[in-house]
N, C-alpha and C positions, 0 to 999 in steps of 0.2 A: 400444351393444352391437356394431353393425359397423362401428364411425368405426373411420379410420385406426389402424393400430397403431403407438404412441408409442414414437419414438428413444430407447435410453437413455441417459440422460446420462451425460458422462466427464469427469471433473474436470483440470486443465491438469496436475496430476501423475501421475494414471492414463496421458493419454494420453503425456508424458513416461517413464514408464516403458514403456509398448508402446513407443516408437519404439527405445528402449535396447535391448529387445530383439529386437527385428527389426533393427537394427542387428549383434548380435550374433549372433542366427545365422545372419549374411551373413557376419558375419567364419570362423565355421567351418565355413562349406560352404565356402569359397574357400580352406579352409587342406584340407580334405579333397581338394578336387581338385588340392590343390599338391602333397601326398602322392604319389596317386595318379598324377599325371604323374610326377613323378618317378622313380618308381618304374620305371613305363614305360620313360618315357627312359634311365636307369640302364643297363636291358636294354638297349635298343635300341643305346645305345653300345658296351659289351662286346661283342654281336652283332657290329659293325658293325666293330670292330677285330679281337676274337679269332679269329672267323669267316670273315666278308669281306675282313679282310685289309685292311679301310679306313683310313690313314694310323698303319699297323702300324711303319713305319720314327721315325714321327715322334716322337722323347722328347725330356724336358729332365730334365737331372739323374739321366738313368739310369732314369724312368719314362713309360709311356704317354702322353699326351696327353689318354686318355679319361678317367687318373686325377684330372687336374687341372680338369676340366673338370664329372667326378663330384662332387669335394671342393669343387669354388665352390657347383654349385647344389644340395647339400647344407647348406655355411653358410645361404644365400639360404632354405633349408627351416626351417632352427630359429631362424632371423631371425624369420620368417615367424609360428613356432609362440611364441618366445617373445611376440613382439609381441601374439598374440592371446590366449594363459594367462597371461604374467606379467604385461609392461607394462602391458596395459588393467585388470589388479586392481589395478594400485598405485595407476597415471597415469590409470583410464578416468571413467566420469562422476562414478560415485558418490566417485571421490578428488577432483574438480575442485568438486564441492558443497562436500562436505567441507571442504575448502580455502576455497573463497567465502564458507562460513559461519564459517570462523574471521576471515579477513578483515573481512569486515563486521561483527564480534563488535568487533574492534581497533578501527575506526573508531569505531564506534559509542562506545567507552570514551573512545576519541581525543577526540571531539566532545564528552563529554560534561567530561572535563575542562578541556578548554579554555573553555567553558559557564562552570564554575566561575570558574576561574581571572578571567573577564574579568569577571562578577561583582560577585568580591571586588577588583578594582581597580577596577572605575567602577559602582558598588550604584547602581541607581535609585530615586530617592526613595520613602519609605514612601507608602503611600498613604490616606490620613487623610480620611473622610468627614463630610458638618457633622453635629452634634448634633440627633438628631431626623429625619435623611434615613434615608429607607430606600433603599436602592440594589439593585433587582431583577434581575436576569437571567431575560428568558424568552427561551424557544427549542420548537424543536419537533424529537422526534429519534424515532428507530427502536429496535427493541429491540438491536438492536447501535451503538447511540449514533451512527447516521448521522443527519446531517444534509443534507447537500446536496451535487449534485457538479454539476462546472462552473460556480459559484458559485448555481447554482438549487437551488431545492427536487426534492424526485423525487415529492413526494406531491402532493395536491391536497385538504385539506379545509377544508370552506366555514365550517365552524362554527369552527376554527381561526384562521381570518383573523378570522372577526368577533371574539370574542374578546381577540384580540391588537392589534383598534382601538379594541375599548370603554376596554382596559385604560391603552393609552399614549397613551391621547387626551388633550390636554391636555398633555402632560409630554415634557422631554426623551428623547431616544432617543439612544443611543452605539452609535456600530457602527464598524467597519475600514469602510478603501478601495472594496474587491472589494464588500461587501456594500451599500454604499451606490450600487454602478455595478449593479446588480443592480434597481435601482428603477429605471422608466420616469420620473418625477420624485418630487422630497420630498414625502412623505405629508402631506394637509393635516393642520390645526391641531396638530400637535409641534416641537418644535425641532432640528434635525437639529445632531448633534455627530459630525464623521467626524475619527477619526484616521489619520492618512497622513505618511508619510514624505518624500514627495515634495516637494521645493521649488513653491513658486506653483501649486498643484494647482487647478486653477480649478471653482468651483460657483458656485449659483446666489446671490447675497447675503444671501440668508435663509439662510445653511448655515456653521457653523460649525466651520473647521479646525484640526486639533489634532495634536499630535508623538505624545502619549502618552495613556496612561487616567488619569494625575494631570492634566494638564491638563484632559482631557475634564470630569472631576467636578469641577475648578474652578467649569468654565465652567456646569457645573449645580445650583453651590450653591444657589441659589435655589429649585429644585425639590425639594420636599420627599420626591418619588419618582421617581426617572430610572430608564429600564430600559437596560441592556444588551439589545442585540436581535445581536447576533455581530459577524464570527465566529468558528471556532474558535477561533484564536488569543488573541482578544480576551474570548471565552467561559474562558479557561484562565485566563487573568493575572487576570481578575474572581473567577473561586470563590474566591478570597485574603482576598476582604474581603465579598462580597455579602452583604444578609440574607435574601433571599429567592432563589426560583429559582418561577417558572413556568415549567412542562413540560407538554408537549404529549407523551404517550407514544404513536407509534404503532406500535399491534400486529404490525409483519408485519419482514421481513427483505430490505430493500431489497439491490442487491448493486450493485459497483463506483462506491459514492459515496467520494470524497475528500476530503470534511469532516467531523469526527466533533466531540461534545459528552462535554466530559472523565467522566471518572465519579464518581458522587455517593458520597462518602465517607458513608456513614450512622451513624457515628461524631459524624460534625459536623452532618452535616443530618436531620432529621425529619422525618416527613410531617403535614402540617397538614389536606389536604385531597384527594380524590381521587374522582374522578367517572369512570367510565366507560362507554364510548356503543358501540353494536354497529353493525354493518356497515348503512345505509339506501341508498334511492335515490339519494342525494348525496354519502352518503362509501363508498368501497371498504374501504375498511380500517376494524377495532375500535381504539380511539382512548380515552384518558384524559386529562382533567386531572387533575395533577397541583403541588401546592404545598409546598414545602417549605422552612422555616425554620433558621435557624442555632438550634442548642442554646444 
């Protein structure tokens, strides 16, 4: 009741726009006292010639000196005025946005055709799983499908890990690079299958290195269930074929993670199963499993 009184929060484009405008009405007090000098000065010249008689002989062209000198910082005034009413509405932030956003709009297209294009000139193999494999993808993600930033988790729940050892205990496990340098060492009893790009990537002999996710499921035909464990990327190229998906839903909205889990088409997948647990001593956040099947 008399705890501190809480800062309100300002979003990075709230405070982008306060600085726009403070910005801006720097630019027209500073046009207003251009004005107003000017003005001044104007006087004070004529004064200072008509009057005083100050460099009264002096002309070019048959006129004053004070007139040439009126008519310069006069242009330098509507330099001045245009630059802060016109230029800055055509040229000022919200055109440079504007602008950015179209830009990056093009790339974006750019990128994406080119995507294709390479594609359709070097298609990588379909990826064909053995008869009778179930091939699982689990993951655990946010309600904005974060998963992890700076290749760690942002959560911490205990019943989640246990879980996710009962489940792939025993059994192959496929994951990228990043996600596999993300473990202090290979989890005991699974078979560790890491894809990497990297020439002579060195692990530990018990670990098995692969170029791609066809190789990967090669290499785990034998296991009648291998799970996908990430990441993103590797989570993306997998919903193409997977049958299953275990999901770990947790309840809350993590912010600046940079790994996210693609989203579940419910068209293709259905839910089979779905358990949900409330906030305890041990986990901060309300939490679901969740199972979900290829139609």
């Amino acid at each position: 009741m008399f705890g501190s009184k809480k800062e309100p929060h300002i979003s990075k484009e709230e405070l982008a726009l306060y600085e726009n405008a403070k910005r801006r009405i720097t630019q027209k007090k500073r046009l207003v006292a251009h004005v107003v000098i000017f003005v001044i000065g104007a006087i004070f010249l004529i004064v200072a010639n008509q009057l005083l008689g100050i460099g009264k002989e002096l002309t070019f062209y048959g006129y004053n000196w004070f007139v040439y000198a009126i008519s310069l910082w006069l242009f330098l005034l509507l330099y001045h005025l245009i630059s802060v009413f016109i230029t800055n509405r055509f040229m000022g932030k919200n055109w440079e946005d504007e602008q950015t956003a179209i830009l990056i709009s093009k790339q974006k297209a750019r990128i994406e055709e080119l995507s294709k294009q390479i594609k359709a000139e070097h298609p990588l193999p379909s990826i064909e799983t053995k008869k009778g494999q179930t091939v699982t993808v689990i993951a655990a993600a946010d309600e904005n499908n974060a998963i992890g930033k700076d290749n760690q988790l942002i959560w911490h729940l205990s019943e989640d890990l246990k879980r996710f050892k009962s489940l792939t205990n025993g059994h192959h496990i496929i994951m990228g690079r990043k996600t596999f340098e993300s473990f202090p060492k290979p989890l005991p009893n699974r078979t560790h299958i890491v894809i990497s790009r990297q020439r002579d990537y060195k692990v530990p002999s018990s670990v098995i290195v692969v170029n791609n996710l066809h190789d990967a499921l090669d290499a785990a035909k034998n296991d009648d269930r291998p799970y996908i464990i990430g990441g993103g990327e590797i989570y993306q190229q997998a919903m193409e074929f997977a049958d299953v998906i275990e999901l770990t839903k947790v309840h809350h909205h993590f912010e600046n993670a940079d790994t996210y889990f693609p989203e579940i088409d419910t068209d293709v997948w259905k839910i089979v199963n779905n358990q949900k647990f409330e906030i305890d001593d041990q986990h901060d956040y309300p939490y679901s499993f969740i199972t979900y099947k290829r139609k």
